[in-house]
N, C-alpha and C positions, 0 to 999 in steps of 0.2 A: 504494500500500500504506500505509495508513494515515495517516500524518502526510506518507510522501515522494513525491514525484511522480517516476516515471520517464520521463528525457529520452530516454534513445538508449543501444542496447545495445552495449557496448564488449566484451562477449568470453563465452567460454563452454567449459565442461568437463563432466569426464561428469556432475556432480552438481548442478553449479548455472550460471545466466545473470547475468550481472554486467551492471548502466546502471550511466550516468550519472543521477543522479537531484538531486533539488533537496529538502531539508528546508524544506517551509512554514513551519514555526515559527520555524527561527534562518533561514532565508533563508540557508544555505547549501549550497554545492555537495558530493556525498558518493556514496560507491559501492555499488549494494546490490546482496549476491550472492544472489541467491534459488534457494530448489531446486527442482528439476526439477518438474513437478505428478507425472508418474507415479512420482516420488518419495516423493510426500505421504503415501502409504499406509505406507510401509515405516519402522516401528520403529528399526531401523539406522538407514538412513538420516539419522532426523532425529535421533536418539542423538547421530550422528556431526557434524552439523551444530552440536549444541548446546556438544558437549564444541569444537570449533574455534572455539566462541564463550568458551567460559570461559577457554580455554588461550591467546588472545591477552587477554582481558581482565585477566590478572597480568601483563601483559609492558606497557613504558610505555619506551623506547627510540626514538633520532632516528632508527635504521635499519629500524624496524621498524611495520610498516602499525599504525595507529591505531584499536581499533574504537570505535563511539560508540552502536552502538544492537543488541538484538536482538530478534528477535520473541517468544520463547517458546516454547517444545516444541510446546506446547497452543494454539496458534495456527494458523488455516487456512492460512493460507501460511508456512513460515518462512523468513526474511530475515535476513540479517548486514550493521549498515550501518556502514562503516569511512570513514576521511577519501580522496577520490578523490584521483589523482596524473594529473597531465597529463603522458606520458612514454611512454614505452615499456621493454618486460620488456628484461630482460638478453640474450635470444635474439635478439630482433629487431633490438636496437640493435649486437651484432654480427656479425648477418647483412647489416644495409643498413650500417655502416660496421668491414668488420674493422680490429681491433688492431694499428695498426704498430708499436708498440714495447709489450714487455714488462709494461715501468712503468706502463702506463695499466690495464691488467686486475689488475695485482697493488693497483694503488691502490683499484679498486674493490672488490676481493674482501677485502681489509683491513677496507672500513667494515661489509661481510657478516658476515665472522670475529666484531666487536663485537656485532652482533647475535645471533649463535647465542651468545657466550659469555654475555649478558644472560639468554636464554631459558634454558641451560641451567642458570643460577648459581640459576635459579627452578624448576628441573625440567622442563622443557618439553622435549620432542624434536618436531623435526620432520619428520624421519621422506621430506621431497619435497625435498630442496635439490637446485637446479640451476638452470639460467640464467632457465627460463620463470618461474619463482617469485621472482625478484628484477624489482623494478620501478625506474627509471632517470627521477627525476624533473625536471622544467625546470630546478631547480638542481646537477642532477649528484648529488645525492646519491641511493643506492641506498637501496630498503625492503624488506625480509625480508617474501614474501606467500603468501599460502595455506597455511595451516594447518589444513586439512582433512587432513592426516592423524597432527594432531600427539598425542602420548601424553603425559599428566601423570603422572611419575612418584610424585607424592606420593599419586595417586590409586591405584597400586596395582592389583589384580589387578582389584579392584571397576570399574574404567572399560575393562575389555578390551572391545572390541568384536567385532573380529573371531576366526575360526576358528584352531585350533592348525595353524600350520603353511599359515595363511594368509599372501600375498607382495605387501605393498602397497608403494608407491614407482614409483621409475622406473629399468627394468633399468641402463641407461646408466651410472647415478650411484649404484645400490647399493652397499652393502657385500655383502661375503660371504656375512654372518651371516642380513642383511636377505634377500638374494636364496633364502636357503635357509626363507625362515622360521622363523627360530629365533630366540628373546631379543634384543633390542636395548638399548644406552644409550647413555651422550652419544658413543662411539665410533664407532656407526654413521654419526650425524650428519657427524662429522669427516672419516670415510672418502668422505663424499660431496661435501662442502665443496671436500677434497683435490683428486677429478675435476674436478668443476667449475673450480679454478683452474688446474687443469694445461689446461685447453680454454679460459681466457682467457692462459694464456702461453705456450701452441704453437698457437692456431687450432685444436683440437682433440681430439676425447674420447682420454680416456686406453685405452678398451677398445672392440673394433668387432664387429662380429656378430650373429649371434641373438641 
């Protein structure tokens, strides 16, 4: 895709496919999430792709994914190309080594909390927090990722994308407010954060069910 070359594809969600890919020009290493092709058509879609590109692109934080390139609305393919982390999500890493003690999940969810309070001190919600969305990199430190469903609140009603009473997130890790589709702010965030750390210092989710 243009300037980057894709090595080998390291993961995938409903909207986009994520390489490893190599920047010819700086010759370095970088991750681009591309959206789906039978995405390309849809309006939404790449809306929502672009506003994920603006709403990390205010945010510049140690804990927080790096972007370095986009493609443009108006572009055949569109792409978001962020700094690559050789690591593993927050899920994975304690699914293959759970948490013996306490102190080691609350350390990491600490360097999280930094990050949501950066994003939020800038308006940003991010609207997905949970373990698959934090990245755990070779140096232990964690990075705040995918902000595909993130809302700028300075933007106002002007960047709503979806439907009244539409329910985006993940049920696990909702808030209330969020699961019912109703209004959301930095509270919702918080109410997810919360889950999430209660499932790095009990082994797991605070709520079970449908």
């Amino acid at each position: 895709l243009d300037k980057y070359e894709l090595r080998e594809k390291v993961g995938q969600g409903g909207m986009a496919i994520v390489y490893r890919g190599l920047d010819t020009t700086l010759r370095r290493q970088v991750a681009v999430k591309v959206l789906h092709r039978h995405l390309a058509d849809h309006k939404e879609a790449r809306d929502r792709f672009e506003r994920e590109a603006h709403a990390v692109a205010k945010l510049r934080h140690e804990n927080i994914l790096e972007i370095f390139d986009y493609s443009g609305k108006s572009s055949s393919e569109s792409y978001i190309v962020t700094e690559f982390i050789r690591g593993h999500t927050l899920k994975e890493f304690t699914s293959d080594h759970p948490l013996a003690f306490p102190e080691v999940g609350a350390m990491i969810v600490a360097e999280v909390c930094r990050a949501l309070g950066h994003a939020h001190a800038r308006g940003i919600l991010h609207r997905d927090i949970k373990p698959d969305n934090v990245l755990l990199a070779a140096d232990g430190r964690p990075r705040l990722a995918d902000f595909g469903l993130a809302k700028d609140l300075q933007r106002g009603a002007t960047e709503q994308l979806s439907m009244t009473g539409a329910v985006l997130g993940t049920p696990s890790y909702m808030s209330p407010e969020q699961a019912q589709g109703r209004p959301v702010d930095c509270r919702s965030d918080v109410f997810s954060f919360g889950s999430m750390r209660y499932q790095m210092l009990t082994g797991r989710r605070p709520f079970s069910g449908d």
